[in-house]
C-alpha positions as CSV (number, residue, x, y, z in Angstrom):
1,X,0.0,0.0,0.0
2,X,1.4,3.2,-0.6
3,X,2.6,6.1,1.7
4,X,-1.2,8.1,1.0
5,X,-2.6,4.9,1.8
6,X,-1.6,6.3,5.9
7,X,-2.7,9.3,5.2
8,X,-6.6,8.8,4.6
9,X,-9.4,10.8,6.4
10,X,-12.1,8.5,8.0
11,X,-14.2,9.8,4.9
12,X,-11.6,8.8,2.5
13,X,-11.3,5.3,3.6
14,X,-14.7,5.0,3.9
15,X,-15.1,6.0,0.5
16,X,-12.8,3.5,-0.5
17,X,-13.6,0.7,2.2
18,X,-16.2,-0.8,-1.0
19,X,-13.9,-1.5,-3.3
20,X,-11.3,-2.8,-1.0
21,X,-14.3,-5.2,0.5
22,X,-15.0,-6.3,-3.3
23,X,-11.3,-6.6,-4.4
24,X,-11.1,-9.1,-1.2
25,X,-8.4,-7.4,-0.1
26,X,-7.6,-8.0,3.7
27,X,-9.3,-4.5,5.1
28,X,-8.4,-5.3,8.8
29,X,-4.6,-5.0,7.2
30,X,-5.0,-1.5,6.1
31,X,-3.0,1.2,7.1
32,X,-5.8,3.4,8.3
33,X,-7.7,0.6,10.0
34,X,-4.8,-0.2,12.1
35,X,-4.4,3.1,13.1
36,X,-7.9,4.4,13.8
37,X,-10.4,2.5,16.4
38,X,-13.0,4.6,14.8
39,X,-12.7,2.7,11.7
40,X,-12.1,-0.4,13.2
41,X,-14.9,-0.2,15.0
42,X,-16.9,0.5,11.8
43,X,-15.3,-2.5,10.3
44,X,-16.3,-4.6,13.2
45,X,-20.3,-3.7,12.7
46,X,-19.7,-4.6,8.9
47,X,-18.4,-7.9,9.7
48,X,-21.1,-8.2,12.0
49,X,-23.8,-6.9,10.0
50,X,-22.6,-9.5,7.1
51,X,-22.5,-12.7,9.6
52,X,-25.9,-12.1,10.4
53,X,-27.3,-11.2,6.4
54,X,-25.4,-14.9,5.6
55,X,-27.3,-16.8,8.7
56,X,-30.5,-15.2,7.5
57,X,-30.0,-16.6,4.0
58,X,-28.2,-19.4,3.6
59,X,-26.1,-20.7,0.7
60,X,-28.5,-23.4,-0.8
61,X,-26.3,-25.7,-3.3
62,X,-27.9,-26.4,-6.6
63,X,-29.3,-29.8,-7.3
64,X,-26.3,-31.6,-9.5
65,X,-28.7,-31.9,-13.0
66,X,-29.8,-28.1,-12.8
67,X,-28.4,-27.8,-15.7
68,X,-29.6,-30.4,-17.9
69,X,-33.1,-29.3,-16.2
70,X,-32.7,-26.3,-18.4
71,X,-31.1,-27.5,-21.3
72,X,-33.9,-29.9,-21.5
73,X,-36.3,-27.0,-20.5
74,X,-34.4,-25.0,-23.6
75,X,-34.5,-27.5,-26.0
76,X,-38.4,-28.2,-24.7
77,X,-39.2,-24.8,-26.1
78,X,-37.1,-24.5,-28.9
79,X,-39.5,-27.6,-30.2
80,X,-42.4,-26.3,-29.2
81,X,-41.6,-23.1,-31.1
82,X,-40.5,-25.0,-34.7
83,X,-43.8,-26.8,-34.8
84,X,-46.0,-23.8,-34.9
């Protein structure tokens, strides 16, 4: 991370704290968060906040033929539509 990186306003990291969560980068690592209990304390809700939003909905796995449910459901229609 570079030298501004230590230099960011709670607004600035803010700003930026979405695109660090979506590049996966390791936030709790970051220059500002280690420095600033504000922040950290921000990023603590988030974490929190997103443990609660994955128990409310969990990851469901596909069945394993999903997808020859809708080829056949493709080719199904594609039939259907040729005959008329």
């Amino acid at each position: 991370m570079t030298h501004e990186a230590n230099n960011l306003s709670c607004a600035g990291f803010q700003a930026l704290l979405p695109e660090l969560i979506g590049r996966g980068e390791d936030v709790a690592a970051h220059p500002h968060i280690l420095g600033c209990a504000r922040c950290r304390a921000l990023l603590a809700d988030l974490e929190t906040i997103a443990e609660a939003a994955r128990q409310l909905l969990p990851v469901v796995e596909p069945p394993d033929d999903l997808w020859e449910q809708i080829e056949s459901a493709i080719r199904n229609e594609d039939g259907c539509s040729q005959s008329k």
